[in-house]
NUFI-31445 format. One record per residue (C-alpha): x, y, z; residue number from 1; residue in three letters. Coordinates in pm, 1 decimal. Example, Ala and Ser with C-alpha at 12.3 -4.5 7.8 and 13.67 -1.06 7.14 Angstrom:
2
+----------+----------+----------+-----+--------+
:        X :        Y :        Z : num : residu :
+----------+----------+----------+-----+--------+
:   1230.0 :   -450.0 :    780.0 :   1 :    ala :
:   1367.0 :   -106.0 :    714.0 :   2 :    ser :
+----------+----------+----------+-----+--------+
% end
This chain:
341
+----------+----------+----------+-----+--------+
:        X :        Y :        Z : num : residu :
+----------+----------+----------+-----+--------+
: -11314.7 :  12357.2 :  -3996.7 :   1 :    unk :
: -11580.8 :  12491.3 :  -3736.2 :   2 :    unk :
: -11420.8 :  12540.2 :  -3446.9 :   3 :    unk :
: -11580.5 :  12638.5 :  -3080.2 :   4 :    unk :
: -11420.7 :  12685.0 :  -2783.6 :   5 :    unk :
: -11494.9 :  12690.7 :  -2431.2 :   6 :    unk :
: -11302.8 :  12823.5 :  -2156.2 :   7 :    unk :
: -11409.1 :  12947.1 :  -1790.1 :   8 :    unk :
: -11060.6 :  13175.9 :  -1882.2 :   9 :    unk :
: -11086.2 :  13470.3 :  -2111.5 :  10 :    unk :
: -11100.3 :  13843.0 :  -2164.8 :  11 :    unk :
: -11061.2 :  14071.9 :  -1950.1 :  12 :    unk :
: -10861.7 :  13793.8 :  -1740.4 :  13 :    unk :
: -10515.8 :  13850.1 :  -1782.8 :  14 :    unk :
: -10326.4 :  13491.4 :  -1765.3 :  15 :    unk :
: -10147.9 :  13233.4 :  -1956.2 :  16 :    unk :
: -10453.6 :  13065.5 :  -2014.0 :  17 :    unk :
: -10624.7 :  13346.6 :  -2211.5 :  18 :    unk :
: -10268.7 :  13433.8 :  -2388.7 :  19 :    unk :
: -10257.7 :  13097.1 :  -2505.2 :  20 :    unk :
: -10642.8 :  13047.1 :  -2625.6 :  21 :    unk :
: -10620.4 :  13372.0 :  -2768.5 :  22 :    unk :
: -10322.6 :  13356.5 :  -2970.6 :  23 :    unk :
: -10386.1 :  12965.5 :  -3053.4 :  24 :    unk :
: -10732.5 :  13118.2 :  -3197.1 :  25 :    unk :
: -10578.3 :  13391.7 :  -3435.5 :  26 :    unk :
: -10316.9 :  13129.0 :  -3606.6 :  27 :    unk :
: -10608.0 :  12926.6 :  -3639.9 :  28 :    unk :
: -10832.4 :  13218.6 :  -3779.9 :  29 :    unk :
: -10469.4 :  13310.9 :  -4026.9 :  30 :    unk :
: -10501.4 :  12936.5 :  -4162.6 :  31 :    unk :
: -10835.8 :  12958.6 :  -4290.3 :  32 :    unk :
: -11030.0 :  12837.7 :  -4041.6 :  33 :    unk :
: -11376.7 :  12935.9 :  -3830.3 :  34 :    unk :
: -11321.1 :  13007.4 :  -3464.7 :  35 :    unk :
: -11547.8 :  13106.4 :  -3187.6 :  36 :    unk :
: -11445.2 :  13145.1 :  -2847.2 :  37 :    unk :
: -11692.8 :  13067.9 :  -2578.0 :  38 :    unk :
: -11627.8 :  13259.9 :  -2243.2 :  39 :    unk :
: -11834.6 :  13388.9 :  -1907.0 :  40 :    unk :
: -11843.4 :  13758.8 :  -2089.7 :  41 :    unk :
: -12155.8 :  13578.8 :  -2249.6 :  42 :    unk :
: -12339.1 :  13488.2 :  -1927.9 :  43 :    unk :
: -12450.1 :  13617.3 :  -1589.1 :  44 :    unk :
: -12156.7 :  13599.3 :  -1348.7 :  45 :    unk :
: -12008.9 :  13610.0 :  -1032.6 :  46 :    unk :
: -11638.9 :  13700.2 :   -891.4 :  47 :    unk :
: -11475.8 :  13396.5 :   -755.0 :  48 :    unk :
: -11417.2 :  13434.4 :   -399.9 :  49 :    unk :
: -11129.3 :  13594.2 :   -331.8 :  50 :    unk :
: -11029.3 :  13688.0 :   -699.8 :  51 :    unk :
: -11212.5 :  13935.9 :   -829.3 :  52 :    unk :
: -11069.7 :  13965.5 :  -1145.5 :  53 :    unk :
: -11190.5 :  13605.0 :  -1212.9 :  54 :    unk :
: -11604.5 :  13604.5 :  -1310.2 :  55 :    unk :
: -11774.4 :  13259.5 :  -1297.3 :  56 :    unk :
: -12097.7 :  13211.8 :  -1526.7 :  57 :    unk :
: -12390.0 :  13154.6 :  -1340.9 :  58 :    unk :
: -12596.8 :  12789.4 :  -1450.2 :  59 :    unk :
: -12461.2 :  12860.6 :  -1824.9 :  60 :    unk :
: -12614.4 :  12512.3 :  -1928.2 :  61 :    unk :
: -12973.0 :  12635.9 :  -2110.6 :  62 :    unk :
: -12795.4 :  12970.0 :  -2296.8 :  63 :    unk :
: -12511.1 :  12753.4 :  -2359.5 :  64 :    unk :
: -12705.2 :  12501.1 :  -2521.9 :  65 :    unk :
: -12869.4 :  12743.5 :  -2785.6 :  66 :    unk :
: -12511.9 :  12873.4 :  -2853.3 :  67 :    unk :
: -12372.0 :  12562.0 :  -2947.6 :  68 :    unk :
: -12710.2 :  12420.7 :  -3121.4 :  69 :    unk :
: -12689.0 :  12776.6 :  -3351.3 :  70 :    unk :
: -12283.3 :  12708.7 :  -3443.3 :  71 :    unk :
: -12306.0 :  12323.7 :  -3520.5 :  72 :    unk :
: -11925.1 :  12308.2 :  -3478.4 :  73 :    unk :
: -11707.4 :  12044.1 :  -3613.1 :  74 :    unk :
: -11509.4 :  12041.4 :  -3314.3 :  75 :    unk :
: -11603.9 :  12141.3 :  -2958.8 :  76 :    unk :
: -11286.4 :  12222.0 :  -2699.7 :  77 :    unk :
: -11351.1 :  12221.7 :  -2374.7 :  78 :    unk :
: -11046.8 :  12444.2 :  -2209.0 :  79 :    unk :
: -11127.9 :  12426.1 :  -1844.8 :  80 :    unk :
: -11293.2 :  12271.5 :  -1525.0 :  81 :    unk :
: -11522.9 :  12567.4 :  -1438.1 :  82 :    unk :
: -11901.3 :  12625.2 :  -1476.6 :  83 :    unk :
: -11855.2 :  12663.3 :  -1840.1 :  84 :    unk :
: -11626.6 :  12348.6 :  -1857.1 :  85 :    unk :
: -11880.6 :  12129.8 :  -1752.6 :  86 :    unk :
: -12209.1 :  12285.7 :  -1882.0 :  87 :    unk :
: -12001.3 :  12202.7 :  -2255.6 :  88 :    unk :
: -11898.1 :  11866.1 :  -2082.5 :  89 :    unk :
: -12282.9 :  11763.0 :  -2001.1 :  90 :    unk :
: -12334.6 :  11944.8 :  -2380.4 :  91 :    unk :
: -12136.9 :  11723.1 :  -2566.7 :  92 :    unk :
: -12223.0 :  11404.9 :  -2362.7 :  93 :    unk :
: -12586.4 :  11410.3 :  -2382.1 :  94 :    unk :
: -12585.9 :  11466.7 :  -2798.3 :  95 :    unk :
: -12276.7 :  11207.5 :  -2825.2 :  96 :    unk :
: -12034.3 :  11430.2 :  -2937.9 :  97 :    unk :
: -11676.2 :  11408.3 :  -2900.6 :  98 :    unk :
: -11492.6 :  11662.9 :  -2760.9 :  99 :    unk :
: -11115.9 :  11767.9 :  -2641.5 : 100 :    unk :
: -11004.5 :  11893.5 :  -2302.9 : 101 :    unk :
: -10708.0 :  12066.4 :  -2196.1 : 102 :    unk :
: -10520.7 :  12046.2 :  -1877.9 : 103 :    unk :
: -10384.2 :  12389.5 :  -1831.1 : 104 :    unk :
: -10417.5 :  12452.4 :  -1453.1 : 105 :    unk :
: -10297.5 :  12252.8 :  -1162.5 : 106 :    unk :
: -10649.4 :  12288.9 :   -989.6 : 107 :    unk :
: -10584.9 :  12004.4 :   -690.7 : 108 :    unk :
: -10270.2 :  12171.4 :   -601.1 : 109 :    unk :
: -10459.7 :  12590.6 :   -615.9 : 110 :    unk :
: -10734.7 :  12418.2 :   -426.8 : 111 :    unk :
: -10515.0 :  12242.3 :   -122.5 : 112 :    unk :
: -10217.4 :  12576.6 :   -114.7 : 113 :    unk :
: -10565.9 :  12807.0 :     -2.0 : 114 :    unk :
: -10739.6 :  12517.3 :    171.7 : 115 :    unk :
: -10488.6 :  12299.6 :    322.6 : 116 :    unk :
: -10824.5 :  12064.5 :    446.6 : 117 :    unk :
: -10913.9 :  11955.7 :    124.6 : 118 :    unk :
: -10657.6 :  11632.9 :    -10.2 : 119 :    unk :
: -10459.1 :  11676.4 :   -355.1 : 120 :    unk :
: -10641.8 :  11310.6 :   -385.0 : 121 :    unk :
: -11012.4 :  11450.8 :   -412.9 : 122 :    unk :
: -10885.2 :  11719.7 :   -645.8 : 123 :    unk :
: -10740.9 :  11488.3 :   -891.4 : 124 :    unk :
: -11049.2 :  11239.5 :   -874.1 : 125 :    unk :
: -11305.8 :  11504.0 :   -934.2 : 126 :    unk :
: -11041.7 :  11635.0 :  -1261.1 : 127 :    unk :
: -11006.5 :  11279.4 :  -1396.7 : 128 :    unk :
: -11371.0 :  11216.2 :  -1425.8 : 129 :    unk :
: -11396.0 :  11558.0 :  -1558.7 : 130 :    unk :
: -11187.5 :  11470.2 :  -1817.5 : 131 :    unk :
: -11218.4 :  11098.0 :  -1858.8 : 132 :    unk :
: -11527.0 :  11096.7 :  -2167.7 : 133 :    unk :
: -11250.0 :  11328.9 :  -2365.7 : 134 :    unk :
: -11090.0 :  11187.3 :  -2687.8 : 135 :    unk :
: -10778.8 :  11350.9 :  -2581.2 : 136 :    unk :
: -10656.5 :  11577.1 :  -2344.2 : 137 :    unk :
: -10381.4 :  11829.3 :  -2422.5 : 138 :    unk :
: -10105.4 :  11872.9 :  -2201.0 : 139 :    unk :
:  -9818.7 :  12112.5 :  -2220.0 : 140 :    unk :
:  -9511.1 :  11948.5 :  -2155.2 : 141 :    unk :
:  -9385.4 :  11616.8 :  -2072.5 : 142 :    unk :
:  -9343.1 :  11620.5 :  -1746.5 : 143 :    unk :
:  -9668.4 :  11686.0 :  -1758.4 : 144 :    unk :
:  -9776.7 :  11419.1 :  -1906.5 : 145 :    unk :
:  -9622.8 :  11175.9 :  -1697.2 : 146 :    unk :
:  -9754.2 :  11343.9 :  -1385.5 : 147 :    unk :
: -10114.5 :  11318.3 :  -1529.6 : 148 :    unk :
: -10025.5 :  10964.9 :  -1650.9 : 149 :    unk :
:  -9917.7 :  10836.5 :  -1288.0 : 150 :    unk :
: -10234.4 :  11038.4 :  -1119.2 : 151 :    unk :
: -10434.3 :  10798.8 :  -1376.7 : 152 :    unk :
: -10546.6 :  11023.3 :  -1668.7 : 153 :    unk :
: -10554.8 :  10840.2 :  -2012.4 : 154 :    unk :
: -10575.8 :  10933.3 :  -2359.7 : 155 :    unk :
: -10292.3 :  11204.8 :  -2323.6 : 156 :    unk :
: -10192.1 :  11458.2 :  -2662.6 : 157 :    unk :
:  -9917.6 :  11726.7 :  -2668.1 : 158 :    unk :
: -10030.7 :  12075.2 :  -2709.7 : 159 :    unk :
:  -9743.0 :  12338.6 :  -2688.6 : 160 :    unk :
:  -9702.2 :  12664.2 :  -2605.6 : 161 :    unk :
:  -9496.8 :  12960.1 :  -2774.2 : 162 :    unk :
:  -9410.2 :  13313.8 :  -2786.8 : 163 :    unk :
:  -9444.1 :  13677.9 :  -3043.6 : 164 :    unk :
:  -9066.4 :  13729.0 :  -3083.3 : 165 :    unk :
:  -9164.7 :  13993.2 :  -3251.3 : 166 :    unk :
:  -9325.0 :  14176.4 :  -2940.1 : 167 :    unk :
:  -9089.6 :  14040.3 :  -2677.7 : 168 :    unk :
:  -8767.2 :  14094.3 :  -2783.8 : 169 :    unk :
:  -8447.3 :  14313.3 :  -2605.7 : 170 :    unk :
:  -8466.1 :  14705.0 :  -2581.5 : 171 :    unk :
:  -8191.9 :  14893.1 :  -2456.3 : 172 :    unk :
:  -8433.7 :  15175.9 :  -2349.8 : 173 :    unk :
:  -8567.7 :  15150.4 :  -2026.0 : 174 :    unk :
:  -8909.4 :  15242.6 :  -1895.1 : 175 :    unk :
:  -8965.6 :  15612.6 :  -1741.9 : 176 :    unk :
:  -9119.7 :  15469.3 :  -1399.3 : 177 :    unk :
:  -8791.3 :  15273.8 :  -1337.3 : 178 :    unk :
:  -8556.3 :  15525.7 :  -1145.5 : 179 :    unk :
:  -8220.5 :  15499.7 :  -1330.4 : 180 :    unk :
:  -7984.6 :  15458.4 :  -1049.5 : 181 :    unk :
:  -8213.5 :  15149.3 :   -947.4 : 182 :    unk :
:  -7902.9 :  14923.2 :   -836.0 : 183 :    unk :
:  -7801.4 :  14636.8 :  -1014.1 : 184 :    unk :
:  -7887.8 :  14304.9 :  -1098.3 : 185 :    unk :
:  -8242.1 :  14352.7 :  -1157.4 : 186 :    unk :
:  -8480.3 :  14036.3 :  -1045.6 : 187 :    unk :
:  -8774.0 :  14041.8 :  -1225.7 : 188 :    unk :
:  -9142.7 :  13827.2 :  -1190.6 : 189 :    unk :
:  -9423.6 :  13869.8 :  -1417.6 : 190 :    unk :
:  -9756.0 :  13741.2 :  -1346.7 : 191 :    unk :
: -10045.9 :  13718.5 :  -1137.2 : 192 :    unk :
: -10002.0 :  13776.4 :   -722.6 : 193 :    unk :
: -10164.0 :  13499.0 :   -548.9 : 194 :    unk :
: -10079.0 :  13252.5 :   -311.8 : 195 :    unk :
: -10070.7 :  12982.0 :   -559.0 : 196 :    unk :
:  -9759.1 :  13157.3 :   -731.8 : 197 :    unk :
:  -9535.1 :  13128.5 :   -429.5 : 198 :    unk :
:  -9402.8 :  13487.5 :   -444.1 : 199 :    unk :
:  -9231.8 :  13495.1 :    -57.0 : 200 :    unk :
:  -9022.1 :  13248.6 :   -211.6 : 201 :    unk :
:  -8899.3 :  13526.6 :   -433.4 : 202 :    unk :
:  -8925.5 :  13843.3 :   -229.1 : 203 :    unk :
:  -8774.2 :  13667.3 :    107.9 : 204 :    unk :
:  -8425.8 :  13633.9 :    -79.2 : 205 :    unk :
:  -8123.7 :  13816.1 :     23.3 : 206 :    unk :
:  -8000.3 :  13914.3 :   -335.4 : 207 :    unk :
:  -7798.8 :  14183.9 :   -402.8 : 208 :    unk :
:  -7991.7 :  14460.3 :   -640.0 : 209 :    unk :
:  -8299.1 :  14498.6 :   -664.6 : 210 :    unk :
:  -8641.3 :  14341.3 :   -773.9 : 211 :    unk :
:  -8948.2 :  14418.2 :   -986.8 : 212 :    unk :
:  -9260.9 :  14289.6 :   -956.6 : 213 :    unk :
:  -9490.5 :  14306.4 :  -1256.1 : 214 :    unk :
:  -9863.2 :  14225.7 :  -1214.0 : 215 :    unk :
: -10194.7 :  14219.4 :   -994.3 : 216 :    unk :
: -10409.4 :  14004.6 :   -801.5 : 217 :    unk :
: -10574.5 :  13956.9 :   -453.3 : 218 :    unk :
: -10227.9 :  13899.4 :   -284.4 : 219 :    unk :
: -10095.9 :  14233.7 :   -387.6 : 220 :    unk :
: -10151.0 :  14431.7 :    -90.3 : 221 :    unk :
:  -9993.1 :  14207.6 :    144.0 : 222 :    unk :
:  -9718.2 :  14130.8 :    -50.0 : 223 :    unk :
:  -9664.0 :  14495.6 :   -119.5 : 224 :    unk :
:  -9705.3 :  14566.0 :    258.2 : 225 :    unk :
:  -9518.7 :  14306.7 :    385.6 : 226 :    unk :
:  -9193.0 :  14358.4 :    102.6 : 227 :    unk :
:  -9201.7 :  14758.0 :     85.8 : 228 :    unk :
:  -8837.4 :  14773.1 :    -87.6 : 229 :    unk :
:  -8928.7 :  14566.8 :   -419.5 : 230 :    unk :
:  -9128.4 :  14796.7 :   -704.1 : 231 :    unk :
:  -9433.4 :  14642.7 :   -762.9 : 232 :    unk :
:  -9554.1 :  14823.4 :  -1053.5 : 233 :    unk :
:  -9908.2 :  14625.0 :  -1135.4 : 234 :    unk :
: -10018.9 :  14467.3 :  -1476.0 : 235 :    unk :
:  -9813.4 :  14510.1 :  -1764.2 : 236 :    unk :
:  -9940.4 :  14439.1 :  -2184.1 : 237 :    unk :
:  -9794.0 :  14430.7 :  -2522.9 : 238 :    unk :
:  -9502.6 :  14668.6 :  -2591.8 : 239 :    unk :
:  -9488.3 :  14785.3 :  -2260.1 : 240 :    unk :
:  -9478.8 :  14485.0 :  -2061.1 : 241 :    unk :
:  -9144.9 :  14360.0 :  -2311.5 : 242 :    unk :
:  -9025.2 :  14659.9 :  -2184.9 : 243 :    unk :
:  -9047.6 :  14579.2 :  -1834.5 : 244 :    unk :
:  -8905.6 :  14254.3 :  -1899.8 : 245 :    unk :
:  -8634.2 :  14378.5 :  -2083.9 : 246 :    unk :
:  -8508.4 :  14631.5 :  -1830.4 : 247 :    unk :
:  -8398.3 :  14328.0 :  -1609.4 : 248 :    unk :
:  -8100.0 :  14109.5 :  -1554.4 : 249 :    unk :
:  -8279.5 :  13774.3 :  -1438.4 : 250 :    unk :
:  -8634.3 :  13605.0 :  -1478.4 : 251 :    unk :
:  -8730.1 :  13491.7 :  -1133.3 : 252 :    unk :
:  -9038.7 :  13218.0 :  -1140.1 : 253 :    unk :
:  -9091.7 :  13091.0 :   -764.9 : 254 :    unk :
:  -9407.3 :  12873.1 :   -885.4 : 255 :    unk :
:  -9402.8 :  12530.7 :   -763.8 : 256 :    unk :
:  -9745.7 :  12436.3 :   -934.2 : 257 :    unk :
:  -9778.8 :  12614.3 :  -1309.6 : 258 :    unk :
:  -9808.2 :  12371.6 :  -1580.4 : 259 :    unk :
:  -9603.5 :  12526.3 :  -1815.8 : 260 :    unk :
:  -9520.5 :  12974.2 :  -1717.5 : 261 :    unk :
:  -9535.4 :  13092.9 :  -2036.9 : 262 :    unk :
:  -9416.6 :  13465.1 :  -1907.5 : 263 :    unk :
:  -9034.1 :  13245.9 :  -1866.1 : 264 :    unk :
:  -9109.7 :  13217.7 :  -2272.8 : 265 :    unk :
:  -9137.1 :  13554.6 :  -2294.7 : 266 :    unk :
:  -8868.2 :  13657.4 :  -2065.6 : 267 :    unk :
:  -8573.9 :  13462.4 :  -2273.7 : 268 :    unk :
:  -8725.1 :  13592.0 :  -2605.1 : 269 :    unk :
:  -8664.3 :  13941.2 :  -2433.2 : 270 :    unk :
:  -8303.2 :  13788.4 :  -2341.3 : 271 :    unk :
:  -8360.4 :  13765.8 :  -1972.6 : 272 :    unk :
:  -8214.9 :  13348.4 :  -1793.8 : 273 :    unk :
:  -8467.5 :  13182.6 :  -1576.4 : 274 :    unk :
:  -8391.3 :  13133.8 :  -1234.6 : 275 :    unk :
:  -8657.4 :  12889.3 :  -1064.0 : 276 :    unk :
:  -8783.7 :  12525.6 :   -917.2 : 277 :    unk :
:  -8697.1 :  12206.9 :  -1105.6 : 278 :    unk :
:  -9058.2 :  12135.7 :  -1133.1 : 279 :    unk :
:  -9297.4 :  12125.3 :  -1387.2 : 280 :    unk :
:  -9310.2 :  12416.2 :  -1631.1 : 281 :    unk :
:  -8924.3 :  12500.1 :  -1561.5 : 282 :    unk :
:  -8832.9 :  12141.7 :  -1649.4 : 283 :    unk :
:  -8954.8 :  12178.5 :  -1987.0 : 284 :    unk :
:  -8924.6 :  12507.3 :  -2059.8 : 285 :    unk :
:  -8568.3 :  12620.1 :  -1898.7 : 286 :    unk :
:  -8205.3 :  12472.9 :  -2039.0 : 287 :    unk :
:  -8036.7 :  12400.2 :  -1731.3 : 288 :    unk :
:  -7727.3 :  12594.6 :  -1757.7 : 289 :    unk :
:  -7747.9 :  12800.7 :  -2034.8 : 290 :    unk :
:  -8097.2 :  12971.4 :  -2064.9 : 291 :    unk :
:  -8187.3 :  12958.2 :  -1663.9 : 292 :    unk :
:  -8080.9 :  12795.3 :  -1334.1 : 293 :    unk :
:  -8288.9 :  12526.1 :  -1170.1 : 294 :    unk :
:  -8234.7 :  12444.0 :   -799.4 : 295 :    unk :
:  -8374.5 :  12369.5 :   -495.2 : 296 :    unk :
:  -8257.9 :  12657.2 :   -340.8 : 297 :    unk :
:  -8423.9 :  12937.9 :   -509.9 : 298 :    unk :
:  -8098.4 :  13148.4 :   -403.4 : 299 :    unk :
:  -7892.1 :  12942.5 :   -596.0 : 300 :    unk :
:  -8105.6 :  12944.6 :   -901.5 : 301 :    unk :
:  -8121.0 :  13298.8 :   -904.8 : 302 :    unk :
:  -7732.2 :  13334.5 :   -822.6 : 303 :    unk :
:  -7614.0 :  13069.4 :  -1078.5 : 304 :    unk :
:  -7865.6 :  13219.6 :  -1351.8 : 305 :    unk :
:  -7715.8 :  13578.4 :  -1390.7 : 306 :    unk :
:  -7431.9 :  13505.7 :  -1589.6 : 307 :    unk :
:  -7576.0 :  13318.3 :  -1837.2 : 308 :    unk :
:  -7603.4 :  13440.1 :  -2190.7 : 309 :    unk :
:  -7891.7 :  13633.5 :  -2324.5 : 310 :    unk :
:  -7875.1 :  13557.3 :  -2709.8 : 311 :    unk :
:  -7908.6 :  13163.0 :  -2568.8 : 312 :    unk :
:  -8183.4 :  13282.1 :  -2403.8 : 313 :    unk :
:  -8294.5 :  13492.8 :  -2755.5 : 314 :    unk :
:  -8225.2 :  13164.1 :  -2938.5 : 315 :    unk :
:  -8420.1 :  12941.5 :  -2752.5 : 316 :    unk :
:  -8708.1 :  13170.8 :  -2763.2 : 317 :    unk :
:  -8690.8 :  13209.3 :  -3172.1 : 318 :    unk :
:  -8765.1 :  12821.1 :  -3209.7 : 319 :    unk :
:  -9089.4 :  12831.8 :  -3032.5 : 320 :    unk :
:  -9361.4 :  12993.0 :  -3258.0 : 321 :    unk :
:  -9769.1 :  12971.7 :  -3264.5 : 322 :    unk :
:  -9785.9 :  12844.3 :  -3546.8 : 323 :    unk :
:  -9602.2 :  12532.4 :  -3438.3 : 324 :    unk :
:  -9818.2 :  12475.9 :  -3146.1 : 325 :    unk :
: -10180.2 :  12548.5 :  -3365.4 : 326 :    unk :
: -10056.3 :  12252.5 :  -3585.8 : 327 :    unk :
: -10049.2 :  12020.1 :  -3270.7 : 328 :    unk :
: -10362.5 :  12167.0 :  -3112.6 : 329 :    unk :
: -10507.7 :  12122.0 :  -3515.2 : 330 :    unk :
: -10383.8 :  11729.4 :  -3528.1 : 331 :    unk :
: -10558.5 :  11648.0 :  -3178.5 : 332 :    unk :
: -10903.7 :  11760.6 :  -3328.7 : 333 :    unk :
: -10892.1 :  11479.6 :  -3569.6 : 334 :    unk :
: -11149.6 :  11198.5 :  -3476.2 : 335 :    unk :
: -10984.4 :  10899.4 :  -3276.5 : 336 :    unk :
: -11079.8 :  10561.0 :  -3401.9 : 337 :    unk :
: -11216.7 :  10480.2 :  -3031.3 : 338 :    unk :
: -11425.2 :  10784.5 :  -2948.0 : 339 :    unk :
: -11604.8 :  10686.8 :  -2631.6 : 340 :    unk :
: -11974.4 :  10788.4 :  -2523.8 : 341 :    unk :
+----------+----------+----------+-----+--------+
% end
């Protein structure tokens, strides 16, 4: 099968987003199939506002147009909301194609944490008609689904996510820019630094130890101002990043609005429990009790989490491969019976 996909996220971006398009596109590539990846590298672009690291295409639609025209894909996924989203929205819609979405960002709730004026309500009207001509749109979890379902999205499909236990796995050596009397426990975050991740709710705790922060973004310097005594030590990739992960005691994931956090994925495989929200992405991803802690009180969480066992953690990891979730994503591109205009 022909395969294109387009996605406002992708290289050099660093996020789960790209991990997961990228990775879902080499298993598909390893079963035989032809893949293209459609991103803003292709087009003239800006930096979102506020973000640098995050370039929007400018008016993609005409260059677009001739790329999908020249590839004459059997399936077309659309992967986000952005520029590019909806140039391969209008694309698809004015040739009658059908086409799959995916709902990998909580963009209503991004949109109202940096502008508190704009309602969660216009957010999710603008993403259901965005999505609404889709045969399906894939979801992550189930929680997720039913929070899409009750917002008033329809036509719903399960797309997983999972993690290289080959490349995240435990080390017993730990990286050179950790000092080795660092105390102990070690409370660890991986990911980007923006408002939308809730990091104070992390870095305000009174824990005993000592924490590590591992990534970038445009909240960095105020974070890193504002909490001098945790190590911040920026973005993080392949073998050195399991490193990083593996040096500490506890996964901490303050989020409140990720639709999955595939970096908790990667933290278990490297052994390390989850402490964080019961919300969606923990829900699904974290066994209460034995591979993280989920409570209200991030404190707690991160408290009740320390003591749990790292080969559960290792085990739980194990049974959640790529290949597994390409098969899903594979299933969904199959033509539904009542493909709409």
């Amino acid at each position: 099968m022909k395969i294109v996909i387009c996605s406002d996220a992708w290289h050099p971006q660093v996020n789960g987003v790209v991990t997961t398009l990228s990775r879902t596109r080499d298993a598909l590539r390893a079963m035989g199939h032809e893949v293209t990846v459609i991103g803003p590298d292709r087009f003239r672009s800006v930096a979102l506002p506020g973000y640098a690291e995050i370039r929007l295409a400018l008016l993609p639609y005409r260059r677009l147009r001739r790329l999908l025209d020249a590839l004459q894909a059997d399936h077309i996924h659309i992967a986000t909301e952005g520029p590019l989203g909806w140039a391969a929205r209008r694309y698809c819609l004015q040739r009658g194609l059908p086409f799959n979405t995916s709902y990998h960002t909580q963009f209503p709730e991004y949109v109202h944490a940096r502008y508190p004026f704009v309602p969660l309500a216009v957010g999710y009207a603008l993403m259901r008609r965005f999505h609404r001509p889709a045969q399906r749109t894939l979801v992550a979890t189930e929680h997720m689904e039913r929070l899409l379902q009750e917002r008033g999205f329809t036509h719903l499909a399960r797309w997983g996510r999972g993690v290289d236990i080959a490349l995240f796995r435990p080390q017993a050596r730990q990286p050179a820019e950790l000092p080795t009397d660092l105390p102990r426990p070690l409370w660890v975050y991986a990911g980007r630094l923006a408002v939308e991740k809730n990091l104070p709710a992390f870095l305000e705790l009174s824990l005993p130890g000592s924490k590590l922060v591992i990534g970038d973004g445009p909240a960095r310097r105020d974070l890193q101002a504002r909490f001098a005594e945790a190590h911040f030590v920026g973005y993080r990739f392949g073998e050195e990043l399991a490193g990083f992960l593996s040096a500490g005691d506890v996964f901490v994931f303050p989020s409140r609005t990720d639709t999955f956090g595939l970096v908790m994925l990667e933290a278990m495989a490297c052994g390390l429990p989850v402490a964080a929200f019961p919300v969606t992405g923990p829900l699904d991803v974290v066994r209460h009790g034995e591979t993280g802690c989920l409570h209200e009180d991030l404190q707690q969480a991160c408290l009740g989490a320390q003591n749990l066992s790292a080969e559960a953690c290792r085990r739980q990891a194990e049974a959640m491969s790529w290949e597994a979730c390409t098969q899903q994503f594979l299933a969904a591109c199959r033509p539904t019976p009542d493909a709409r205009e």
